[in-house]
N, C-alpha and C positions, 0 to 999 in steps of 0.2 A: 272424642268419638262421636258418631252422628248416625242414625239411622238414615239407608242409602232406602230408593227406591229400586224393587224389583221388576224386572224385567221380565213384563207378560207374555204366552204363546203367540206370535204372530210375530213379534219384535227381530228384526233381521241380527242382531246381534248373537241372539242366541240358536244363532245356524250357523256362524264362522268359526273356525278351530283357530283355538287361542293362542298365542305366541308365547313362543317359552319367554324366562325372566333370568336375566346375566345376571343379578345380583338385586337385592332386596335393597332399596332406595328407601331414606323415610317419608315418601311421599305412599310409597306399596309399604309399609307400615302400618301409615293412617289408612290405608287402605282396606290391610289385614282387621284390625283391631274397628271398625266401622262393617266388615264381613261378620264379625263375630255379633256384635252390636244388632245386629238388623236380623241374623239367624234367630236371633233367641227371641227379637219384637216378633217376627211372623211366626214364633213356634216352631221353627221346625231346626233339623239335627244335622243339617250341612247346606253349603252353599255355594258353588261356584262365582267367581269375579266375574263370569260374563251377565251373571244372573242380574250383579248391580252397575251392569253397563260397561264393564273394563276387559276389555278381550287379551287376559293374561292368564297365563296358567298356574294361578293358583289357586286353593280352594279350603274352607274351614269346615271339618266337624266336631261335632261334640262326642267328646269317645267316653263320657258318660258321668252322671253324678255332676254336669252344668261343667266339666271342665272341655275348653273349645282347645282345637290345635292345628294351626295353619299348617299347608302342605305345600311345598313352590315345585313343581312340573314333577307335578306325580307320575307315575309310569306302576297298570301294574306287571310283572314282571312272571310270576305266577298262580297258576289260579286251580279250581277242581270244584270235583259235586255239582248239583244242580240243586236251585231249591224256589218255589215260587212263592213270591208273597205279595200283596196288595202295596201300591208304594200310592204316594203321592209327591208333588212338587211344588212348591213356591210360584214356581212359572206360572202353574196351572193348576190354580187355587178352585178345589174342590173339587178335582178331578181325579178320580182311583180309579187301580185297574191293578191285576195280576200282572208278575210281570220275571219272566224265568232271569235266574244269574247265575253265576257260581257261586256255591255253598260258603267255599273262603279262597280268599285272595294273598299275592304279596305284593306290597304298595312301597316301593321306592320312590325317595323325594327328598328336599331338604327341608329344614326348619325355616322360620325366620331368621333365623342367624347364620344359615350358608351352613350348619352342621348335618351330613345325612341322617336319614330315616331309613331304616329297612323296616316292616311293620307285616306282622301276618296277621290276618282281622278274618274270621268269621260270624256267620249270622247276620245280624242287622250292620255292623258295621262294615264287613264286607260290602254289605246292597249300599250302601252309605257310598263308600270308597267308587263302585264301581257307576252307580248315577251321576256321582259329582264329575268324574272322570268323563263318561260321556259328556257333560255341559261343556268341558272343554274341546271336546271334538264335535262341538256342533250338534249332539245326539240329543233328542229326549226322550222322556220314557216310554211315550207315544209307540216311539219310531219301534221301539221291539216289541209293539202286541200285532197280533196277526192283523191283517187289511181289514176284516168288516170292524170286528172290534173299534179300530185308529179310527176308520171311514166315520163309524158313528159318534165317537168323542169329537172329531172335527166339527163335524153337522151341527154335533148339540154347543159347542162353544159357538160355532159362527149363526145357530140360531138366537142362542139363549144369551151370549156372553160367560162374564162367570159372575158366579153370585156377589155382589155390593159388600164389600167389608168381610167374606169369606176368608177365615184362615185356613189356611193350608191341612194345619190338623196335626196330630201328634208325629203320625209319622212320615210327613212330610220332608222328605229331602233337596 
């Protein structure tokens, strides 16, 4: 396993919607298990593949207590409630904002091993499920806070950058 580099806001990869995956190769293995690796180094609790460069649809969290678990083309499927909480991102290290979702989700997917998942997650793991899932479509968390809010986190990264050795932070997805 090897800790990957993350992929910063501005990086064109983390704008393309990711290709789904016909079958888990051991190359997307070392892939998975190198996702896991590198979540836990930046602290934070989930991660999409395009986050360390690889524009595929899959994506690791940690669904709690340090155990990780790969998702291959998650879909969610159902969802409800509203609930808003401050998130941050890997991508965009040291950057928080409120950020509305749905309360709980259901996240269809397979395992690494080609076995489904049906999975109903509320609370944090929901906001988990439903962040990572945008990274696959190109989305970040940016994109759903209203215009001045975005307008001014953009300002302040293209004035300031982000901070030098900045982790993400606990709840960093």
């Amino acid at each position: 396993m090897a800790i990957r580099d993350v992929r910063l806001y501005g990086d064109p990869i983390l704008r393309r919607r990711a290709e789904p995956v016909a079958a888990v190769t051991p190359e997307m293995e070392t892939l998975l298990d190198d996702m896991v690796e590198t979540m836990y180094d930046q602290v934070g609790i989930g991660l999409a593949a395009p986050q360390v460069g690889a524009p595929l649809r899959l994506l690791v969290v940690d669904e709690g207590k340090g155990v990780a678990r790969a998702h291959v083309n998650p879909v969610i499927v159902e969802q409800g409630g509203r609930a808003v909480e401050e998130e941050g991102c890997l991508s965009l290290p040291g950057i928080f904002a409120e950020v509305e979702r749905a309360e709980w989700v259901v996240v269809e997917a397979q395992d690494r091993r080609g076995a489904p998942i049906r999975e109903r997650a509320s609370g944090l793991l929901a906001r988990v499920f439903q962040h990572e899932i945008d990274h696959l479509d190109g989305i970040l968390f940016i994109d759903r806070l209203d215009k001045v809010t975005r307008d001014r986190i953009k300002r302040r990264i293209r004035k300031e950058g982000f901070p030098e050795g900045a982790p993400a932070g606990a709840l960093a997805l």
